[in-house]
C-alpha positions in Angstrom: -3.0 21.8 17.8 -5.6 23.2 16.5 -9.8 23.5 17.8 -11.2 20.4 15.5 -8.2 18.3 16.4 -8.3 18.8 19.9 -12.4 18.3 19.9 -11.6 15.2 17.6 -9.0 13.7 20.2 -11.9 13.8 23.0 -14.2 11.9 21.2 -11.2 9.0 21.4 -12.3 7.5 25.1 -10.4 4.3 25.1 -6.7 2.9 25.2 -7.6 0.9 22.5 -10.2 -1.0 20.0 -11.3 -3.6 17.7 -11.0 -2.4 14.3 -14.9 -2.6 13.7 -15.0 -0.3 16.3 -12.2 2.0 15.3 -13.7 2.8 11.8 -16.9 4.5 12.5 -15.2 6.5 14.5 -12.5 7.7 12.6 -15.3 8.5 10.3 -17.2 10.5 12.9 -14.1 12.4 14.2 -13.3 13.2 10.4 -13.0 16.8 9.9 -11.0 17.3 6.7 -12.9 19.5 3.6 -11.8 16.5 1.4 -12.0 13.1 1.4 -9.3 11.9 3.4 -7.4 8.7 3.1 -7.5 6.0 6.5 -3.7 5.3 7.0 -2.7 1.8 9.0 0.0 2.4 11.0 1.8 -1.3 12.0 4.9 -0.7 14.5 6.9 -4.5 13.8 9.6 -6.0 16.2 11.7 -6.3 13.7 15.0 -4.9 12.7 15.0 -3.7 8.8 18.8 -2.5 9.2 19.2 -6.3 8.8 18.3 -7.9 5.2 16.4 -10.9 6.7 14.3 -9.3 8.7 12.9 -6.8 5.6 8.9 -7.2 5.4 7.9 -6.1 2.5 4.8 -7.5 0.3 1.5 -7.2 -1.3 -1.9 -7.5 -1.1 -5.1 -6.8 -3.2 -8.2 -5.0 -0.9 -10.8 -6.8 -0.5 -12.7 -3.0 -1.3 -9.9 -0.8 -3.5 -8.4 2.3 -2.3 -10.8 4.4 -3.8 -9.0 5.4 -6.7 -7.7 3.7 -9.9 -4.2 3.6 -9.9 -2.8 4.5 -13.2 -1.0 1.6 -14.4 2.1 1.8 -17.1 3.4 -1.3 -18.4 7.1 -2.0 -20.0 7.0 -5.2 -22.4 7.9 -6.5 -25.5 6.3 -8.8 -28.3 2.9 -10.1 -27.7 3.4 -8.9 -24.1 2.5 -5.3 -25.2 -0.8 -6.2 -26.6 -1.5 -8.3 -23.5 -0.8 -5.3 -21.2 -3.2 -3.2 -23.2 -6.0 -6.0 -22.8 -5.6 -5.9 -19.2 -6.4 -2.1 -19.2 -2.4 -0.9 -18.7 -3.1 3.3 -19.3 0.4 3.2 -21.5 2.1 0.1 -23.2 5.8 0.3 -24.7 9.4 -0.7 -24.4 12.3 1.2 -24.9 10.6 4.3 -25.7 8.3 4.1 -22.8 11.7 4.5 -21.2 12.6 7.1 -23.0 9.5 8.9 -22.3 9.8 8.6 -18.2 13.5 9.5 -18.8 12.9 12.9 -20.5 10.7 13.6 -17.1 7.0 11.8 -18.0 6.0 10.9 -14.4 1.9 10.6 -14.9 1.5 6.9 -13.8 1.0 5.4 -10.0 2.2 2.0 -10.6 4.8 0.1 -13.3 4.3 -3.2 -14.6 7.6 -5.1 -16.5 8.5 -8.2 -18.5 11.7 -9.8 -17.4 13.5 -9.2 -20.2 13.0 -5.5 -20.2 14.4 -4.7 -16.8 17.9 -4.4 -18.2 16.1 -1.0 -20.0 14.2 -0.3 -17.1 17.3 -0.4 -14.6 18.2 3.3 -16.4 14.9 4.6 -14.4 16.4 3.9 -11.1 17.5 7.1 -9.7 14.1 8.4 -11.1 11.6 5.2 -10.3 13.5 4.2 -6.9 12.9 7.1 -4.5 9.1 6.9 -6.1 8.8 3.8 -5.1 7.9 2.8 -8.4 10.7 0.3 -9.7 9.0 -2.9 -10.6 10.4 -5.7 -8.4 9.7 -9.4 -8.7 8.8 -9.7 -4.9 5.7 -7.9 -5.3 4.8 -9.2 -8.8 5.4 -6.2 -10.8 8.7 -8.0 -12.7 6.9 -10.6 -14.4 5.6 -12.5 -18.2 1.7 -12.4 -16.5 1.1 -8.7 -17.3 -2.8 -9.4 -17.7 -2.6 -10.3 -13.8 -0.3 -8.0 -13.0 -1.9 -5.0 -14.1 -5.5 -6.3 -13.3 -4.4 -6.4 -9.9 -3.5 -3.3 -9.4 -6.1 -2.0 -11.3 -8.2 -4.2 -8.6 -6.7 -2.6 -5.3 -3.7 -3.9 -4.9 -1.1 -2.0 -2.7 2.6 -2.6 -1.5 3.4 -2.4 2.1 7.2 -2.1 3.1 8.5 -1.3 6.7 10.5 2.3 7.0 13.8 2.1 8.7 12.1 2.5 12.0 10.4 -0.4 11.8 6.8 0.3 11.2 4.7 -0.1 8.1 2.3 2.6 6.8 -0.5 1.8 4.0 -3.8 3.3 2.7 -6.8 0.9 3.2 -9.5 3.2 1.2 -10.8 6.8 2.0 -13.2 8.1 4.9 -16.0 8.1 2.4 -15.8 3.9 2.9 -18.7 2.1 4.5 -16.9 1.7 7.9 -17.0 -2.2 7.7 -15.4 -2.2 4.4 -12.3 0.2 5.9 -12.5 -2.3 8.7 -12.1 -5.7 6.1 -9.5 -3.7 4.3 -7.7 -3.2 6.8 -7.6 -6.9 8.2 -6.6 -8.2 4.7 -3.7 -5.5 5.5 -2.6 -6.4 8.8 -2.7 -10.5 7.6 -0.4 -10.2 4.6 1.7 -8.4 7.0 1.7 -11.1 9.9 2.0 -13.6 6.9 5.2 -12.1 5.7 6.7 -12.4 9.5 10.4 -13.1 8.8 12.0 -16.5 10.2 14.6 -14.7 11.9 12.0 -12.0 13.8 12.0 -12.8 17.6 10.3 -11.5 20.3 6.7 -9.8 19.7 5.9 -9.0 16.2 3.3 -7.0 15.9 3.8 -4.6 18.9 0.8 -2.0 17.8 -1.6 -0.6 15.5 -2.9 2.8 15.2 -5.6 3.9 12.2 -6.2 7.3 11.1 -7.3 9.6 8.8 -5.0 11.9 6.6 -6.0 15.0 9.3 -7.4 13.1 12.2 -5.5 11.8 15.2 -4.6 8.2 15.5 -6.7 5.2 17.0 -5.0 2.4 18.9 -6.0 -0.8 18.1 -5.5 -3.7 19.9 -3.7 -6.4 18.0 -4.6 -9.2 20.3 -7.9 -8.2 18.1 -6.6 -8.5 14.8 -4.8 -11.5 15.2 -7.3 -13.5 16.7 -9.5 -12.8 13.7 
């Protein structure tokens, strides 16, 4: 562990905090020579080995990430113009697939009509592991590409829980106003408790711990969060 982390870990005096706490200090224990990304750790009692108790979901920041995503989108007809309306960086059909097929990767998010997917299926082995592959459950399959790709032009991320049960998403960078990490961040942690499967028992959200791409993790009480 190295000098700045350990003097960074000092500076954390308390078993836990309220999120407009936790921001301004993750921003004054920064140390990073770039702007680092604030990460939202959520540990779920749930058990994603089992198919109905998958979270997964969406939601668009109420303050962006920070970055504009690049945004492809795969259509057909009048679909394709609509895409390039919206502000989609690329716009095609089958030889957008094509194009990612022969090893064209320089997009952040995919956007596709319904009747496309049977093309777009070829780009699993190379879209899946990205997690890239354009899925109706997050609105990424769909005929409203002008929403679609607005949205994620707009902010909006995917949250999905790892096999171990815990969900980890970027809410902005450490460059953020702290009350706008701190609003991103609750918009976060409420699509999460809103995606709470029927079948989940117990505790659901059993902790919460922020933290910047270099900086050691802030516990935040969820009692907290949820009450807000």
């Amino acid at each position: 562990m190295g000098k700045k982390f350990e003097a960074a870990v000092k500076q954390i005096d308390k078993p836990a905090y309220t999120l407009g706490d936790a921001m301004p200090l993750i921003k004054k224990v920064s140390f990073a020579k770039f702007d680092e990304m604030v990460d939202v750790s959520i540990r779920l009692g749930v058990d994603p080995k089992h198919a109905d108790q998958m979270v997964r979901g969406t939601v668009v920041l109420p303050h962006g990430l920070g970055k504009t995503l690049r945004v492809i989108a795969i259509a057909s007809g009048d679909k394709v113009r609509e895409a390039r309306e919206a502000g989609a960086d690329e716009v095609g059909g089958d030889d957008l697939v094509q194009k990612i097929q022969g090893g064209w990767l320089e997009f952040d998010a995919v956007v596709a009509t319904p009747d496309m997917m049977k093309s777009v299926g070829r780009l699993g082995k190379v879209l899946g592991p990205r997690g890239l592959m354009p899925n109706p459950k997050t609105g990424t399959v769909t005929m409203d590409v002008t929403r679609a790709v607005r949205e994620l032009k707009a902010g909006k991320v995917e949250f999905r829980v790892d096999k171990t049960g815990i969900i980890h998403c970027a809410v902005g960078k450490v460059s953020f106003d702290a009350a706008k990490l701190a609003e991103n961040a609750q918009a976060l942690i409420a699509s999460v408790v809103k995606a709470k499967p029927a079948t989940a028992k117990g505790k659901y959200v059993k902790s919460i711990v922020v933290s910047s791409t270099m900086g050691p993790g802030v516990t935040i009480d969820p009692a907290t969060v949820e009450a807000a």
